[in-house]
C-alpha positions in Angstrom: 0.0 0.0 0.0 2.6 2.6 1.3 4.4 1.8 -2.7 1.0 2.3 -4.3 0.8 5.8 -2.4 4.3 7.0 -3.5 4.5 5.9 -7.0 1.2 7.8 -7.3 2.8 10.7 -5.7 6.1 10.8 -8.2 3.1 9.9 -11.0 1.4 13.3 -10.0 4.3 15.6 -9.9 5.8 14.2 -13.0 2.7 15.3 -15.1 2.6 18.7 -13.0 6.3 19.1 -15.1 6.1 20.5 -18.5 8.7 18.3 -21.2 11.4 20.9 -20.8 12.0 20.6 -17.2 9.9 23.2 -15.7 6.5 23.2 -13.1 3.4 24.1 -14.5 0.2 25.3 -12.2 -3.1 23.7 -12.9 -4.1 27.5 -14.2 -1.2 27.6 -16.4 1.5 29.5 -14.3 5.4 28.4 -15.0 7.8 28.3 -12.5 11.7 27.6 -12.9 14.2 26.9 -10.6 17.3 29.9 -10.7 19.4 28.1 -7.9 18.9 26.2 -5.0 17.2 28.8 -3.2 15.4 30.9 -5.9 12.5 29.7 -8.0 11.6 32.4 -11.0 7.3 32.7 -11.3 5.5 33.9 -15.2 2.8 35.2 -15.6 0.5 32.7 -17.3 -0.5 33.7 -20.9 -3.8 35.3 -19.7 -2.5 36.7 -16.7 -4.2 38.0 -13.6 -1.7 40.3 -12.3 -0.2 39.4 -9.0 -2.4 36.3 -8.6 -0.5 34.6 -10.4 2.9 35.1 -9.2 1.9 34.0 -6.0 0.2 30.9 -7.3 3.0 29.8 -8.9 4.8 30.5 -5.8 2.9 28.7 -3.3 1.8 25.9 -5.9 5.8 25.4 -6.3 6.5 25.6 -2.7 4.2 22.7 -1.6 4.2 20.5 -4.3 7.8 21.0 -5.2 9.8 21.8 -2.4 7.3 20.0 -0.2 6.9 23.2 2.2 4.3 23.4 4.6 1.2 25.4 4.4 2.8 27.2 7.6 6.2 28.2 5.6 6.5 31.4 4.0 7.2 32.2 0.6 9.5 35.4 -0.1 9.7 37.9 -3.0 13.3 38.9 -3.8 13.0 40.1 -7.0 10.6 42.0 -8.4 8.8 41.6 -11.8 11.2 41.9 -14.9 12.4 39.9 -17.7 13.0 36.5 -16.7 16.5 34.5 -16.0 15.8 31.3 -16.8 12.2 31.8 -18.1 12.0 33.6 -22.0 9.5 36.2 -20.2 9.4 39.9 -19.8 6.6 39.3 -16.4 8.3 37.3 -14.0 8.8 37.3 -10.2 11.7 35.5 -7.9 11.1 33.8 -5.3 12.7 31.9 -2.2 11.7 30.0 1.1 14.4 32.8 2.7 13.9 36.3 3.5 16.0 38.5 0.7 18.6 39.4 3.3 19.2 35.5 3.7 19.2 34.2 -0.1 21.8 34.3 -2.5 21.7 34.5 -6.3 18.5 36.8 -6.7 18.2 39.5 -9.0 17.3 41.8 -6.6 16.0 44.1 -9.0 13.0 46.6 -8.2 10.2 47.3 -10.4 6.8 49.8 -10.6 4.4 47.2 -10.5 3.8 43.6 -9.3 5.0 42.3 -5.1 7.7 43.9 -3.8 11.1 42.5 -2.3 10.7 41.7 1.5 6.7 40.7 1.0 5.9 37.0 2.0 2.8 34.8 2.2 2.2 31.9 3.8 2.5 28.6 1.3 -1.2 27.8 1.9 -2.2 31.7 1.2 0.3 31.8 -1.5 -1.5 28.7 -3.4 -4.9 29.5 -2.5 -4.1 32.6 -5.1 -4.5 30.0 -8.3 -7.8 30.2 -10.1 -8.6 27.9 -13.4 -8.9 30.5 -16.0 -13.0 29.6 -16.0 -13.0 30.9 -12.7 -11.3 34.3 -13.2 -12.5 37.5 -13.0 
């Protein structure tokens, strides 16, 4: 039984990766590792704004990195053209506050969540709506 319940877990996260590597949402928000501690969140193609970013971030964070709903999810770089993502509307993330993470753009922007903001993981995820349910 306990096999049954992990293959079915390694099942479910393999098809939540897209063929190139990357984590999709259900909603259609990509998310990229940078490094070990920053994780780079686009916009999905019919974006929502902030929504989004913080879907992907808190989807990522539990499903991914297997944080808790507890855990909080940090912005430490705002939105700009991606690193690893080919996007001009993405968002860095880490499970450390900016002062603690290494290897983030740092960069500051007029629009989107600022460095230094965090959410909880359960907060964070509870952000992703299927596109049928968007305003």
């Amino acid at each position: 039984m306990r096999k049954l319940m992990i293959l079915s877990c390694f099942a479910f996260v393999a098809c939540s990766e897209t063929s190139s590597g990357g984590f999709h949402t259900r909603n259609g928000v990509r998310v990229a590792p940078v490094n070990a501690q920053v994780f780079e969140v686009s916009q999905s193609p019919s974006g929502v704004g902030e929504a989004d970013f913080w879907c992907g971030a808190g989807d990522y964070a539990r499903r991914m990195l297997g944080a808790k709903d507890s855990e909080r999810v940090y912005v430490v770089s705002e939105a700009g053209p991606g690193v690893v993502a080919q996007s001009n509307s993405t968002v860095q993330f880490s499970m450390s506050p900016p002062e603690q993470t290494q290897g983030a753009l740092g960069r500051v922007s007029s629009w989107g969540p600022k460095i230094g903001t965090s959410s909880s993981v359960v907060r964070s995820a509870s952000s992703c709506r299927t596109p049928q349910n968007r305003d």
